[in-house]
C-alpha positions in Angstrom: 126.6 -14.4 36.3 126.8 -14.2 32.2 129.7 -16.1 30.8 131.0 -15.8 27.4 133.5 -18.4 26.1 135.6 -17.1 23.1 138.4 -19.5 20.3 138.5 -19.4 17.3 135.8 -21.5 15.3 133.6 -22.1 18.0 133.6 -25.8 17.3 135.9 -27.2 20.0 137.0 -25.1 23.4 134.2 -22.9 23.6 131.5 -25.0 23.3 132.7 -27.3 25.5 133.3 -24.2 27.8 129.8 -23.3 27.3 128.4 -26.9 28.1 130.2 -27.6 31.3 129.8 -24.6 33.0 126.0 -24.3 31.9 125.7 -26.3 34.5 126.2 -24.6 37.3 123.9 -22.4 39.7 123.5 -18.5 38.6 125.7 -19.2 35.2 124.0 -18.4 32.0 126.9 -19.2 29.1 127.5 -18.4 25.7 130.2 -19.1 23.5 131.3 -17.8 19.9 134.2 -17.7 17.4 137.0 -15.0 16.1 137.3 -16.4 12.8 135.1 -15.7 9.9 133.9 -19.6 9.5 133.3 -19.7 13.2 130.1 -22.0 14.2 128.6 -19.0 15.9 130.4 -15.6 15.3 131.0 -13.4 17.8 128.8 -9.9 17.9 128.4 -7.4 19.7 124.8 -8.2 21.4 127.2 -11.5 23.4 129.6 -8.9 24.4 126.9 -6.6 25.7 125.3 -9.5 27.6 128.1 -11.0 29.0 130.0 -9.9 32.6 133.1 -12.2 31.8 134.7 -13.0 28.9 136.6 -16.6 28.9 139.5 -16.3 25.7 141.5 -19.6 25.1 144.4 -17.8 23.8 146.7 -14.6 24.2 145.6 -14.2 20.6 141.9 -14.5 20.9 142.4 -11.4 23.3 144.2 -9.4 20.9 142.0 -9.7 18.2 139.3 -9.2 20.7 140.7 -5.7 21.8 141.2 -5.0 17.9 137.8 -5.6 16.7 135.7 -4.5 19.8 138.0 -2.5 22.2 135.4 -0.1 23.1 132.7 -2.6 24.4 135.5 -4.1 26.5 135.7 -1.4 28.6 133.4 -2.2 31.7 134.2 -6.4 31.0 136.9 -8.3 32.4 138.5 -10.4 30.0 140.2 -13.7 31.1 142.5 -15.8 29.6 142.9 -19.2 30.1 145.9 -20.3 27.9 144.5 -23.1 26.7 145.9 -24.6 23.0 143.8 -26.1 20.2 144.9 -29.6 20.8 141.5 -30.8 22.3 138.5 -32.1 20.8 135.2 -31.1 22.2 134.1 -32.5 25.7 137.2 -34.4 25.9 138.0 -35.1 29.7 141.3 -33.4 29.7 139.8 -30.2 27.9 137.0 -30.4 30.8 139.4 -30.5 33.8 141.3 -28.2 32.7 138.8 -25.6 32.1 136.5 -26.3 35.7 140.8 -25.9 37.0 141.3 -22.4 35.6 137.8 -21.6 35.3 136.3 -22.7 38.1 137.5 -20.3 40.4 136.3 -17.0 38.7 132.8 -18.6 39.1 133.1 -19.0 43.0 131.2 -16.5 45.1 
């Protein structure tokens, strides 16, 4: 399964998004950023690859639809509702994504 993790800067969430699940049997991740000073920028090539899209926010899905809406098409897009009030691989940031995560990634 291809797993693309999406916030805004790509500096916090995502990564750590990225790192934890990396780990796991038949996951390939990938992570990028909405905003224009994002870490890694989200293209279109990540959003061709991927099979599921992981937003933090209600927002990241919006501006998601906005910007590539027609490569979204065939993609389910998940969000996880999870605030910017973590920094990256902090424990409570990693429980609570392998909680709401963790069960898209179950066969």
């Amino acid at each position: 399964m291809r797993v693309l993790f999406i916030c805004s800067r790509n500096r916090l969430r995502s990564p750590t998004a990225e790192a934890v699940f990396a780990k796991r049997p038949n996951v390939e991740t990938d992570s990028a950023g909405l905003a224009p000073d994002a870490d890694v920028q989200l293209d279109a090539d990540q959003l061709d690859w991927a099979e599921v899209i992981f937003v933090m926010e209600r927002s990241h899905q919006q501006r998601l639809s906005k910007r590539f809406g027609s490569r979204l098409r065939d993609k389910r897009v998940v969000c996880l509702g999870i605030p910017d009030d973590y920094v990256f691989m902090q424990p409570e940031l990693v429980a609570l994504l392998e909680k709401r995560v963790g069960p898209y990634l179950r066969s």
